[in-house]
N, CA, C and O atoms as a Tinker XYZ file with bonds, in Angstrom:
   200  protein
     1  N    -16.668000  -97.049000  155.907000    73     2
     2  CA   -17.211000  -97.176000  157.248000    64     1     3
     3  C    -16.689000  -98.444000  157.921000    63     2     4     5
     4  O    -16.292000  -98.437000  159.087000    81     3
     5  N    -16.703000  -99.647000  157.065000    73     3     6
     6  CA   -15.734000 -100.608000  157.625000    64     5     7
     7  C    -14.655000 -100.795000  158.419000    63     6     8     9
     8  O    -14.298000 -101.174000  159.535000    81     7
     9  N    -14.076000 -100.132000  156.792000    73     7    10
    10  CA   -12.693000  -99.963000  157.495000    64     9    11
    11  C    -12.382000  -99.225000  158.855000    63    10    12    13
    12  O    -11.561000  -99.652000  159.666000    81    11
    13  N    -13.057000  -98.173000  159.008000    73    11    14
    14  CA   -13.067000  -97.437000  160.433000    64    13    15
    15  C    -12.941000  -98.003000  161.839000    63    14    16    17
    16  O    -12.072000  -97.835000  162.695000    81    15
    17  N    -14.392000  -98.938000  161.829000    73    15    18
    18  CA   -14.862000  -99.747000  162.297000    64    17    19
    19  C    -13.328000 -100.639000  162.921000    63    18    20    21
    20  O    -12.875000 -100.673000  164.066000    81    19
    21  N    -12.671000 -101.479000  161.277000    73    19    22
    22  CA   -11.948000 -101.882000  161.798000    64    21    23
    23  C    -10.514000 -101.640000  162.620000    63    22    24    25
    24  O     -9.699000 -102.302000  163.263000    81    23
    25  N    -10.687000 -100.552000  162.274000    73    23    26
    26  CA    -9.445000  -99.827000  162.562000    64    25    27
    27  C     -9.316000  -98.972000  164.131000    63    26    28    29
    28  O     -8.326000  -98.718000  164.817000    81    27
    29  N    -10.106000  -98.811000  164.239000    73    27    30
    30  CA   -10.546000  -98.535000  165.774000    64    29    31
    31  C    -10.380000 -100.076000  166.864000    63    30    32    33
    32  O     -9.805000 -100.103000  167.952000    81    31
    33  N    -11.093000 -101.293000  166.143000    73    31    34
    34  CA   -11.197000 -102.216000  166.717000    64    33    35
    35  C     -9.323000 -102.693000  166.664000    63    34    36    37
    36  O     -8.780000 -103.118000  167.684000    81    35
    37  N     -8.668000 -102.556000  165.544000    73    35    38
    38  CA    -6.875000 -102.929000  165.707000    64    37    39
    39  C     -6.296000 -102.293000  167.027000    63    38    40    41
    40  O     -5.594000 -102.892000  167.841000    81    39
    41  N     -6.760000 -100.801000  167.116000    73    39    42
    42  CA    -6.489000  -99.768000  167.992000    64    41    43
    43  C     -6.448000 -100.381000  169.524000    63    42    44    45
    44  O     -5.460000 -100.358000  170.259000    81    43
    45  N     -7.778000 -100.952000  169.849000    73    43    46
    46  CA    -8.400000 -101.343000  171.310000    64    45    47
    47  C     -7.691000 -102.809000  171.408000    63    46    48    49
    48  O     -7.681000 -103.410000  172.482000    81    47
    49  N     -7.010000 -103.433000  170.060000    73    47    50
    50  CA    -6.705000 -104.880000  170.593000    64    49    51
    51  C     -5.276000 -104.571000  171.157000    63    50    52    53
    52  O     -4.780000 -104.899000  172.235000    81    51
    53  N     -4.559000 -103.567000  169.715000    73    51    54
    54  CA    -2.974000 -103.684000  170.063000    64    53    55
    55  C     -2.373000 -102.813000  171.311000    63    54    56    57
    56  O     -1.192000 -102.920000  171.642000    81    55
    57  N     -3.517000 -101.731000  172.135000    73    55    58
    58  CA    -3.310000 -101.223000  173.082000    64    57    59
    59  C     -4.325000 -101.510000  174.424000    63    58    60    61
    60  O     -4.629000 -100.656000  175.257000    81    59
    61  N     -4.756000 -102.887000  174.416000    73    59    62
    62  CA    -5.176000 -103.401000  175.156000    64    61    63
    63  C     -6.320000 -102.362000  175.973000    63    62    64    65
    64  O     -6.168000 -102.091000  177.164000    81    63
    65  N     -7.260000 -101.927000  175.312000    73    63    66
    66  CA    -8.127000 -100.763000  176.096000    64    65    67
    67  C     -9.272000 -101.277000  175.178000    63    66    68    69
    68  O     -9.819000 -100.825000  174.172000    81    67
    69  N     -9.435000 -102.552000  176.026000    73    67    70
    70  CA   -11.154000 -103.172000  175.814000    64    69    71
    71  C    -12.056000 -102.269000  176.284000    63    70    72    73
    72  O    -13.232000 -102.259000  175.919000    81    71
    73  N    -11.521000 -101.406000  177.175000    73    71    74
    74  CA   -12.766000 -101.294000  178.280000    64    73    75
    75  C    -13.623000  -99.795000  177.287000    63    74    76    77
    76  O    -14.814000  -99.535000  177.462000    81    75
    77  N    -12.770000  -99.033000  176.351000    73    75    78
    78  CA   -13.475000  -98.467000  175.944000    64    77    79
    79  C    -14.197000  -99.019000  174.428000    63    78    80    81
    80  O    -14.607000  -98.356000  173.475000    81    79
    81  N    -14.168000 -100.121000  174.591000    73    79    82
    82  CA   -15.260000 -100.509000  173.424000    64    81    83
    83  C    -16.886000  -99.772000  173.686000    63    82    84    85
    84  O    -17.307000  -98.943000  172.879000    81    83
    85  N    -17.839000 -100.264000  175.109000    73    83    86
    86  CA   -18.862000 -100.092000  174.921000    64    85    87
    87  C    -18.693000  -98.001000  174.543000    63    86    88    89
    88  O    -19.403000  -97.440000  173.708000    81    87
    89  N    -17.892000  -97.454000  175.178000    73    87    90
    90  CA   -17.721000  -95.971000  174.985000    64    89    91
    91  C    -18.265000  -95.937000  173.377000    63    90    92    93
    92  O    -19.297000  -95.319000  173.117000    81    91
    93  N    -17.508000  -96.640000  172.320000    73    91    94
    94  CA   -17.169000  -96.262000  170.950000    64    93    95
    95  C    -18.826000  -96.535000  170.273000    63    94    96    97
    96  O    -19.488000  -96.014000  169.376000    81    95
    97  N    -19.073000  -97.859000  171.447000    73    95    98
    98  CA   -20.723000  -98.012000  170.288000    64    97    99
    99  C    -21.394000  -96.907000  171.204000    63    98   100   101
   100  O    -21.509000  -95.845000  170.592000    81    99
   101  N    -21.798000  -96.874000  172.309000    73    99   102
   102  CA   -22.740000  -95.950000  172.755000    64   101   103
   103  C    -22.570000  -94.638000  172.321000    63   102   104   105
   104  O    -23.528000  -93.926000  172.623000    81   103
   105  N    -21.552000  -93.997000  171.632000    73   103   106
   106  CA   -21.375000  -92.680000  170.764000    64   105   107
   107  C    -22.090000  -93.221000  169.453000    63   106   108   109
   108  O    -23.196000  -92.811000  169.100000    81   107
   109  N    -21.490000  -94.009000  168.885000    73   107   110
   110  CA   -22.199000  -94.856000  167.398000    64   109   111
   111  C    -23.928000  -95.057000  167.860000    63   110   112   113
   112  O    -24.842000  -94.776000  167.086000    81   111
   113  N    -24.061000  -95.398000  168.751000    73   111   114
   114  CA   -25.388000  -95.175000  168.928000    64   113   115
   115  C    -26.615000  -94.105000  169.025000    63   114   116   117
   116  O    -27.808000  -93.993000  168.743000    81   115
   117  N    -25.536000  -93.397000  169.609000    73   115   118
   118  CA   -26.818000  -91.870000  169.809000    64   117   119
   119  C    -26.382000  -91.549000  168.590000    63   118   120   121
   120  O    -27.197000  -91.801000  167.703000    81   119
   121  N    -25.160000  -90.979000  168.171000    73   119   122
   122  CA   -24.984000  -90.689000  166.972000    64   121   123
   123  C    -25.545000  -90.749000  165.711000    63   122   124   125
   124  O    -25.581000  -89.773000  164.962000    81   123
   125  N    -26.140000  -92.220000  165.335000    73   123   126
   126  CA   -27.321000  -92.603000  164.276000    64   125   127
   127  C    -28.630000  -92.379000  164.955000    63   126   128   129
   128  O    -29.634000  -92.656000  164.299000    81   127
   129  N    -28.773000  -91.931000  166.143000    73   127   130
   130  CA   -30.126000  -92.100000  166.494000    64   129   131
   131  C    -30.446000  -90.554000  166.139000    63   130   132   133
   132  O    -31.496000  -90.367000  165.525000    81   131
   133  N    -29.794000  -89.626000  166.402000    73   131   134
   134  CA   -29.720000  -88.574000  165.629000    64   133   135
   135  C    -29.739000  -88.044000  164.107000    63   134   136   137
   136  O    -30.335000  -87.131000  163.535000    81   135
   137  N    -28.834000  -89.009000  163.720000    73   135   138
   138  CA   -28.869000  -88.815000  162.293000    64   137   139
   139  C    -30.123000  -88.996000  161.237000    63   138   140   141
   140  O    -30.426000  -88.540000  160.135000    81   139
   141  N    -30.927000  -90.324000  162.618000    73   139   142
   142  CA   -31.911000  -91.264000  161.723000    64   141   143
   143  C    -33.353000  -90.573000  162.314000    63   142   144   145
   144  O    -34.421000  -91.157000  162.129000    81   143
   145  N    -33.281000  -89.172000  163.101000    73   143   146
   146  CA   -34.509000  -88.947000  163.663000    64   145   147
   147  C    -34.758000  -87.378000  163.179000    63   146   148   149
   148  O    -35.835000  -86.843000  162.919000    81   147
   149  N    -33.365000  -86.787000  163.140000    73   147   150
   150  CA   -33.360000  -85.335000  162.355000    64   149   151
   151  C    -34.909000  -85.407000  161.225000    63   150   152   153
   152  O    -35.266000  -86.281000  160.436000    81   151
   153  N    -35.358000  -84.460000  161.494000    73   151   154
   154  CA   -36.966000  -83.953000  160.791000    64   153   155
   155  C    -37.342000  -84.861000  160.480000    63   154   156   157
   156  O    -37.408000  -85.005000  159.259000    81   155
   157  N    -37.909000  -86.253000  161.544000    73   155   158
   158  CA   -38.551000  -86.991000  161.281000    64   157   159
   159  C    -40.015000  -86.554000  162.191000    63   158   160   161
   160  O    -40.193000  -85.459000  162.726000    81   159
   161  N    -41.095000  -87.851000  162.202000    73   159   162
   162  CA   -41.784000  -87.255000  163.780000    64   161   163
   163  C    -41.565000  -88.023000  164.993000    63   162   164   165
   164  O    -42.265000  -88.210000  165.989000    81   163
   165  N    -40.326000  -88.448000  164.622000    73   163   166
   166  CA   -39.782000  -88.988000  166.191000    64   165   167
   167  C    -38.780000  -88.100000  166.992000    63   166   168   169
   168  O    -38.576000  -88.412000  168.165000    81   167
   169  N    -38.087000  -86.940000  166.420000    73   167   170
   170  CA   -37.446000  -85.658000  167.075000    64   169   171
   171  C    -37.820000  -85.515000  168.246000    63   170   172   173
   172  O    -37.105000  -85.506000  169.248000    81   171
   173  N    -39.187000  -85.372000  168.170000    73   171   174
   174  CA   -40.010000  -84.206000  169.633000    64   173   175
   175  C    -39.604000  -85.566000  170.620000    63   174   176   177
   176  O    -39.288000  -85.014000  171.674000    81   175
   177  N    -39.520000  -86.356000  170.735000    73   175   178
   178  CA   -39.786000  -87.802000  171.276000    64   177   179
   179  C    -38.018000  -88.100000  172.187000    63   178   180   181
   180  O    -37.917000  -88.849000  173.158000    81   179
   181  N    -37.250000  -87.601000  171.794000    73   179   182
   182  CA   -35.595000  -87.396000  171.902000    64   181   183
   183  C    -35.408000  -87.076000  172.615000    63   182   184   185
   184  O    -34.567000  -87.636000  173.319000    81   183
   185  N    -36.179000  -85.643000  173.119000    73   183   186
   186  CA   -35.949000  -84.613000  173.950000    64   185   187
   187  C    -36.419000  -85.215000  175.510000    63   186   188   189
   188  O    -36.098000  -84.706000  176.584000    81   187
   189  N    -37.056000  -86.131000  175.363000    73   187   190
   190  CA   -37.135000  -86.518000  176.497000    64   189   191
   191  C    -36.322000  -87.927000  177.260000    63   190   192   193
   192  O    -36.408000  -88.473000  178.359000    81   191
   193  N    -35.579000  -88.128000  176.114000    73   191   194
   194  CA   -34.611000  -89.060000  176.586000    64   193   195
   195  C    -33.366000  -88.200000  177.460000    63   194   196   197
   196  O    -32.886000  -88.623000  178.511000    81   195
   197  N    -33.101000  -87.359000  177.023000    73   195   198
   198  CA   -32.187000  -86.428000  177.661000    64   197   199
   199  C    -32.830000  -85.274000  178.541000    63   198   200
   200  O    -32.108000  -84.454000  179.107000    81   199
C-alpha cells in the first residue's frame, strides 16, 4: 500500500500534475469510508451523504 502511495506521488511530481493530488485522496477517502462502513450500523447513515 506504500509503495502505491508512493508511486502515484513520483507520478504527480515527475509530471508536474499537483493539482490532481486532492482528486487521489478524496477517492482514497470515500473509498475506505465504504470499505470501513459495509454491514456496519453506520451504512443506513451514507445514504444520506449522497
Amino acid at each position: 500500500m506504500i509503495s502505491l502511495i508512493k508511486e502515484i506521488w513520483k507520478f504527480l511530481k515527475v509530471r508536474k500534475k499537483y493539482w490532481l493530488a486532492p482528486i487521489f485522496i478524496i477517492l482514497f477517502l470515500f473509498g475506505s469510508l465504504i470499505v470501513l462502513s459495509q454491514g456496519s450500523a453506520v451504512a443506513p447513515f451514507i445514504y444520506t451523504l449522497f
